[in-house]
N, C-alpha and C positions, 0 to 999 in steps of 0.2 A: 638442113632439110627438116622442113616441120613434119611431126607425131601427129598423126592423126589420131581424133577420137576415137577410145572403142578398142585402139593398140593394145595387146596385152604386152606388159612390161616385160622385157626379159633382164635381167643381171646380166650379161653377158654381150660381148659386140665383136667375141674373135673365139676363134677352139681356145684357145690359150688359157679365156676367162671361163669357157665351157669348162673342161677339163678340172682349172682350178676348186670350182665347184663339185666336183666331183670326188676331187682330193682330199675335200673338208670333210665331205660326208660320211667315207670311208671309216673315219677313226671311230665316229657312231657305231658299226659296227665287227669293233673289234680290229682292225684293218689297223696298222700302228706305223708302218714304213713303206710310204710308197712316193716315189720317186717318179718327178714331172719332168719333161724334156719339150723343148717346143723350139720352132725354127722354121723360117720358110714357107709359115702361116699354117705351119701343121702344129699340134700338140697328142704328147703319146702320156701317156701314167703307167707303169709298171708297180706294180707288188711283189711279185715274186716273176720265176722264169714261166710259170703256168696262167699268170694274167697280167695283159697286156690290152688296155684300153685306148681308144683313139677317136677322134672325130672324125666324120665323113658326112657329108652330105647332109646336114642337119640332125644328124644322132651321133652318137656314143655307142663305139662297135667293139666287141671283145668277142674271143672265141669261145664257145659251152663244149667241150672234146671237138667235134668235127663241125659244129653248125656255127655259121656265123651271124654274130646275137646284134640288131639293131635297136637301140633305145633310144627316146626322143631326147633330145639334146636339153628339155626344158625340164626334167625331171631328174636333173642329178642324186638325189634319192632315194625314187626309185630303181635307178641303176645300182647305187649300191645295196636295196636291201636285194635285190636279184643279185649282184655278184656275190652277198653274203650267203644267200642260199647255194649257192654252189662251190663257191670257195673256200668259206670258211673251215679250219678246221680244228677240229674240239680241238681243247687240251687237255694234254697229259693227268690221267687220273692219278690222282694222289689218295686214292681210297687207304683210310686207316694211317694217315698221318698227318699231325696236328703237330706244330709247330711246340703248344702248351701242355703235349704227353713227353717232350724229350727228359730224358733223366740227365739229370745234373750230380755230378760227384763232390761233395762237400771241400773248400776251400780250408785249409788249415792255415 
């Protein structure tokens, strides 16, 4: 089937390569194990038990507590800097501990 002129190119020709896109993006922000499942012509990506992303009908759907969050399937980036604003979460402060303050006991 010929491309018509004027086509915006998409990267993508199934959820599976959606998704995948999506997966990459993730590690940009902060996001470091997330795990893709696909079958059946569906694709899901998990990160943890509180996010669970999925294709539908031309977006990229995940839940925000009780609302269900639609993003355009052509903006994988967008999706995850929104899932980093809600998802993400700080790390653990280490205030006043510096790897190069530990005390070392002299070797005899």
């Amino acid at each position: 089937m010929p491309v018509q002129a004027g086509t915006p190119y998409l990267p993508w020709d199934s959820p599976r390569d959606a998704t995948r896109l999506l997966r990459y993006a993730l590690p940009r922000q902060g996001f470091t194990h997330t795990y893709q499942s696909n079958g059946y012509g569906m694709s899901a990506l998990s990160e943890s038990a509180e996010l669970n992303v999925w294709c539908e009908d031309g977006s990229l759907v995940w839940f925000e507590g009780s609302e269900l969050v639609h993003h355009p399937i052509d903006d994988p980036a967008g999706a995850a800097d929104r899932i980093a604003a809600r998802y993400r979460h700080p790390e653990s402060s280490q205030e006043g501990h510096s790897p190069t303050n530990s005390v070392r006991e002299p070797t005899v």
